[in-house]
C-alpha positions in Angstrom: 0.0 0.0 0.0 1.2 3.6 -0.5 -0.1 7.0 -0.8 0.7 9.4 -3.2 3.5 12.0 -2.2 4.3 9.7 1.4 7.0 8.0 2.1 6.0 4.6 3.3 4.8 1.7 1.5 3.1 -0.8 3.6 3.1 -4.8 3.0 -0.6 -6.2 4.3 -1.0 -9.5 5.2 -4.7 -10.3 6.1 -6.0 -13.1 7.9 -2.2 -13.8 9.2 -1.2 -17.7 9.6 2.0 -19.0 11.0 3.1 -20.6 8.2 3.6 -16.3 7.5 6.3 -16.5 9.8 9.6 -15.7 8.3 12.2 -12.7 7.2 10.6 -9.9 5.1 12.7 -7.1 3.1 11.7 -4.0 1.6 13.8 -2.4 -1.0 14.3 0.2 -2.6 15.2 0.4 -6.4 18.4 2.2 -6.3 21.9 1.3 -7.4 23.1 -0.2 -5.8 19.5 -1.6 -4.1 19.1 -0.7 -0.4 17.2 -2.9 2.1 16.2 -3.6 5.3 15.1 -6.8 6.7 12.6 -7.8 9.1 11.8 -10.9 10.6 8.0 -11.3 11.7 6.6 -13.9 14.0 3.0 -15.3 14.3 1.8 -16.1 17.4 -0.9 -18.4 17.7 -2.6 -18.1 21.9 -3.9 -21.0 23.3 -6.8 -21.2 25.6 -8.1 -23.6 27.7 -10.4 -24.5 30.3 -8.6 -26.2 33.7 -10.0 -29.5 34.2 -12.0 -29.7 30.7 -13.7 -30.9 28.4 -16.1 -32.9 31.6 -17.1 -31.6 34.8 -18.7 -33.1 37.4 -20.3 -30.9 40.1 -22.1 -32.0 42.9 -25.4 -29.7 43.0 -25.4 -27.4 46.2 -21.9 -26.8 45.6 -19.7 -23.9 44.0 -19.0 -24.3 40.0 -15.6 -22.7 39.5 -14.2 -22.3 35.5 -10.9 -21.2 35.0 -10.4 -20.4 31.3 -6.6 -19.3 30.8 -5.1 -17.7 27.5 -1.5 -18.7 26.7 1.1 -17.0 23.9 -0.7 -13.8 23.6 1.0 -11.1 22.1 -1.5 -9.0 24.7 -4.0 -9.8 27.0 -7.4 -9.9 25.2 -9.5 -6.6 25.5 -12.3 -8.9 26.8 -13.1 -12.2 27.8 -16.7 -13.5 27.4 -18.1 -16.5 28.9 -21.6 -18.3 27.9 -23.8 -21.3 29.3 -25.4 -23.3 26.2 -24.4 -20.7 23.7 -26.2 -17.6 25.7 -24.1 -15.2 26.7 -24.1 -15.3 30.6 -26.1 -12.1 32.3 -24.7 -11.6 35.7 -27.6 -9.2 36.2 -30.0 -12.5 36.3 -32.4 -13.3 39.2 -30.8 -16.9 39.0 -28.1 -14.2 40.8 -24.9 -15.9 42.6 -22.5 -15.6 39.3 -19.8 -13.8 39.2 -16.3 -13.3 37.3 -12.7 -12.8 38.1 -9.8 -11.8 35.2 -6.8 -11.2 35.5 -5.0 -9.7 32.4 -0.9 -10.3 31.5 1.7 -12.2 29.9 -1.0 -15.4 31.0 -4.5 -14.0 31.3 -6.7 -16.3 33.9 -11.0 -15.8 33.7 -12.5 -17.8 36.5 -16.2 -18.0 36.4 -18.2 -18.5 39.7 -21.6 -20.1 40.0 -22.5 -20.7 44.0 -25.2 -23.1 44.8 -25.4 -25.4 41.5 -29.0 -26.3 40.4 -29.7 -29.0 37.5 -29.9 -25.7 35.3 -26.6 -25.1 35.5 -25.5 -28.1 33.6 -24.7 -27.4 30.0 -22.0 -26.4 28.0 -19.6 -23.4 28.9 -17.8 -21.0 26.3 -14.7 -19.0 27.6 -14.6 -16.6 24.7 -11.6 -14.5 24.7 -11.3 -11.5 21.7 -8.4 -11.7 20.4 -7.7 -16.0 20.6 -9.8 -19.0 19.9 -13.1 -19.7 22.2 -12.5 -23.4 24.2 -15.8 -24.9 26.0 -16.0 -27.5 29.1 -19.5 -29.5 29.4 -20.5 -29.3 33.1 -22.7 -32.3 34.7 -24.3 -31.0 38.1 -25.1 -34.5 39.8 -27.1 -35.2 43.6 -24.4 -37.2 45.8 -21.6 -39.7 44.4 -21.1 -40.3 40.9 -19.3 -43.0 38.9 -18.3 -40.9 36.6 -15.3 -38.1 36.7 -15.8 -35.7 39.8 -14.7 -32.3 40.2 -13.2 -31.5 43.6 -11.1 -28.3 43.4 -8.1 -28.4 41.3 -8.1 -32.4 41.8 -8.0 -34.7 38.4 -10.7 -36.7 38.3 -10.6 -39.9 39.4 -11.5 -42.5 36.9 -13.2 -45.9 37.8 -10.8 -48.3 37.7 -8.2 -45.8 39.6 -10.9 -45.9 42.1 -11.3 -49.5 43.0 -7.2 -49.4 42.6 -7.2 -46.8 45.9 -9.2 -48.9 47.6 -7.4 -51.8 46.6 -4.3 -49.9 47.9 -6.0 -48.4 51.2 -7.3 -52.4 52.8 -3.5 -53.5 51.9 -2.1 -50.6 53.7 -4.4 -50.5 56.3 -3.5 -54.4 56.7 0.0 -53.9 56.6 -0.4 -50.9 59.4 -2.3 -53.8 61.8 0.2 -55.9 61.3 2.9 -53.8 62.0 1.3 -52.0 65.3 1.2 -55.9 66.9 4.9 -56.5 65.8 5.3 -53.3 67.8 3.7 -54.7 70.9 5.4 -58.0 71.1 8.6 -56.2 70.4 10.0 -53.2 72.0 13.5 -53.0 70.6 12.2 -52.4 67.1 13.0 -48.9 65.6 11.5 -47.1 63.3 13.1 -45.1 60.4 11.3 -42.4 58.4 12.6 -41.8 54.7 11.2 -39.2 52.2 11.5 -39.4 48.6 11.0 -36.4 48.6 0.2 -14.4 18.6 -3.5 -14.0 18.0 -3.1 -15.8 15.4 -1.9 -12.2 15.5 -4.5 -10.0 14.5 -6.6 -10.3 11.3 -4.1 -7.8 9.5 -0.5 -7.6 10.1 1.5 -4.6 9.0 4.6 -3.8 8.0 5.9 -0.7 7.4 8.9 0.5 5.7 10.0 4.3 6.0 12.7 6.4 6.3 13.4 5.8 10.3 14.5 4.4 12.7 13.4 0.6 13.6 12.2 -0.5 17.0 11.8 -4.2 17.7 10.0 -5.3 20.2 10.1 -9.0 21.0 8.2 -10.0 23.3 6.2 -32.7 42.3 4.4 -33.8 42.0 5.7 -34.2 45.6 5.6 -37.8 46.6 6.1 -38.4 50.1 6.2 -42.3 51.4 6.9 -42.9 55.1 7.3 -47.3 55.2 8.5 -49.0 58.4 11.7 -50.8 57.5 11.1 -54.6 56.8 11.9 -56.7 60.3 
C-alpha cells in the first residue's frame, strides 16, 4: 500500500497464519539496491479451560471455571463466557455468578456459580477476543457419581483408579495392623522415616517500511512415602 506524495509503503497481510512467519525485506530500487530486513513472528494463543472438556459438580456446591489464554501477544481486551451458547447475564435473578480476570503475559478468567442447580449443567464457552473460544460440558449430579468428579483443582478420578485406591487403602491399612502388633510383642524395634521427597496475530498484520529508525519489540508432583523398615 502507498499513498501518493508519502513515504512509506506498507506490506498487508490479512488473515495472518504461522506458516507467515519468516524474514521480510523491503527495498528500494536504487543502485546499488538498499534494504532492510525484518523478521515477523506469528503467534498463535492457546486457551483452555482447567480440568475440561467434563465436569462433574455436585449440585449445592460452588462451580468454578478457569479459562486461561496462553502466547498472547496482549492480554485480550475482553473475555466473554456463555452457558449453552447464551451469553451469561450476571444481572439475572438466578443471581450468585460472578467473574474474576486477570489480564498479563498469561490472562486467567474464572467464572463462579455458588449453589449449583440442575440448570446449571450445560456447556460453557470461555470466549476471549483476540484467541480462539475453548468450551467445558458441566454435569451437576445429587451425591456420588461413577463418573469423573470435580473437587477443586483435583483430576478426576476414573473408575478403575478408584477401585485401585481402595485396593491400595485395605493392603495398607493391613499392613499398618500388622505392624502395630509387631510393635507390641517387640519393644526393641526402631522405626526409620525416609522421604523421597500471537493472536493468530490480528486479522491484519502490518509492516511498514519508512525512512526511520526501527524499534523491535520482542516479546512434584511431591511424593512423600513414610514405610516401616522390613523386620
Amino acid at each position: 500500500m502507498h499513498s501518493p506524495h508519502a513515504e512509506d509503503w506498507t506490506l498487508r497481510i490479512r488473515y495472518a497464519q504461522r506458516k507467515d512467519s519468516g524474514i521480510y525485506e523491503c527495498q528500494i530500487s536504487t543502485t546499488p539496491p538498499i534494504g532492510h530486513s525484518v523478521y515477523l513472528n506469528i503467534v498463535e494463543p492457546i486457551t483452555e479451560v482447567i480440568g475440561g472438556p467434563e465436569l462433574h459438580i455436585n449440585k449445592g456446591s460452588t462451580i468454578n471455571l478457569t479459562c486461561i489464554v496462553r502466547f498472547a501477544p496482549e492480554p485480550p481486551p475482553t473475555v466473554i463466557w456463555s452457558h449453552n451458547r447464551q451469553v451469561i447475564n450476571f444481572d439475572s435473578p438466578r443471581g450468585g455468578i460472578s467473574l474474576v480476570t486477570e489480564k498479563g503475559v498469561l490472562t486467567t478468567s474464572r467464572l463462579l456459580v455458588q449453589k449449583a442447580i440442575q440448570q446449571d449443567s450445560g456447556l460453557y464457552t470461555c470466549t476471549p477476543s483476540n484467541a480462539n473460544p475453548t468450551s467445558v460440558r458441566v454435569h451437576i449430579v445429587d451425591g456420588e457419581h461413577p463418573a469423573a468428579m470435580h473437587h477443586g483443582n483435583s483430576a478426576p478420578l476414573q473408575p478403575p483408579e478408584f477401585f485401585l485406591l481402595v485396593l491400595l487403602s485395605c493392603g495398607l491399612l493391613f499392613f499398618l495392623e500388622s505392624h502395630a502388633q509387631s510393635i507390641h510383642r517387640s519393644t526393641t524395634y526402631q522405626n526409620t522415616t525416609g522421604s523421597a521427597t500471537s493472536t493468530q496475530g490480528s486479522p491484519i498484520v502490518l509492516i511498514n517500511c519508512v525512512d526511520q529508525q526501527r524499534h523491535r519489540l520482542y516479546r512434584n508432583q511431591m511424593e512423600s512415602s513414610i514405610w516401616p523398615p522390613a523386620t
